[in-house]
C-alpha positions in Angstrom: -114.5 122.1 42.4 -113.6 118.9 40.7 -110.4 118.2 38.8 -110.5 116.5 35.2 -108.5 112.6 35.6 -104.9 113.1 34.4 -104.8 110.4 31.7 -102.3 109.0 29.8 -103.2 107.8 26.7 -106.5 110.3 25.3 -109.1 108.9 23.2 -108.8 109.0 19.5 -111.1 111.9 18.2 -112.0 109.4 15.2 -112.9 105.8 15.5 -112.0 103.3 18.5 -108.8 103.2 20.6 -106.2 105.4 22.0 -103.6 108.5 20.8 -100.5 108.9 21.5 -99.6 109.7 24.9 -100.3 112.7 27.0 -98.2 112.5 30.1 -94.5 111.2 30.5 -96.2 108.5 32.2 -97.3 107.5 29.0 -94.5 108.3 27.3 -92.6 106.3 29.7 -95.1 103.0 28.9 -94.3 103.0 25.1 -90.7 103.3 25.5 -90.8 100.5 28.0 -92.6 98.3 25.6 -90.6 99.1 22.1 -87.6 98.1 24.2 -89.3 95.5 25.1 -90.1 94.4 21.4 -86.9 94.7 20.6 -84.9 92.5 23.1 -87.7 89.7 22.6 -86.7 89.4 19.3 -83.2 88.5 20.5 -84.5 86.8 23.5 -86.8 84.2 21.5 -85.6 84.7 18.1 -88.7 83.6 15.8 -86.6 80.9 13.9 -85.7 79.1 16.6 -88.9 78.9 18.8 -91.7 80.5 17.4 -94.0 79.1 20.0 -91.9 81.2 22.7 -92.1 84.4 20.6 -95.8 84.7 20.1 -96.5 83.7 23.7 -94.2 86.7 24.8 -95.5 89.1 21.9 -99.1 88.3 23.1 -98.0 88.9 27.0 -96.7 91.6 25.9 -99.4 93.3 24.4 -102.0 92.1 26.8 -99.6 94.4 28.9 -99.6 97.3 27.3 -103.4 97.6 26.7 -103.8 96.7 30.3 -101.7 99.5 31.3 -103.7 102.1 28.4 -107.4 100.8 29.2 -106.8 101.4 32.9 -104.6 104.8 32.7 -106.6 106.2 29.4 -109.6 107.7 28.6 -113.2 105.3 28.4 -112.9 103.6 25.4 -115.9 104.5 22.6 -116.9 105.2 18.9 -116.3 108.7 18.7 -117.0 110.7 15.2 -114.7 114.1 16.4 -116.9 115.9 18.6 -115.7 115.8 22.0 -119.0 115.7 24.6 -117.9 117.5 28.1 -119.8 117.2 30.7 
């Protein structure tokens, strides 16, 4: 008998990319990163150094889709059928 992955983030049922969460894990992830928005915007306020912003935006969400492509379901065009195996 062989158990189904646990992941995080499921595949959208229409079009490219992931859902919302599944697990507290992923829960946990988006939190993490919202709060993480938010105090960069005080940390490297865009006025004053743009060039430090964007470089910690893009890190940022080079992070977060890290963290979803390797915790969430394959990635692929999907037109609301789900295929099980």
């Amino acid at each position: 008998m062989t158990q189904d992955p646990k992941y995080w983030f499921p595949a959208k049922r229409y079009g490219w990319g992931w859902g919302l969460p599944r697990t507290w894990q992923g829960y946990v992830v988006i939190i993490c990163f919202a709060l993480l928005v938010l105090a960069g915007i005080f940390l490297f306020p865009p006025g004053h150094d743009s060039v430090a912003f964007t470089v910690y935006f893009l890190a940022l969400g080079v992070g977060v889709t890290a963290i979803a492509w390797l915790k969430g379901e394959p990635l692929g065009w999907r037109w609301g059928k789900r295929r099980r195996p």
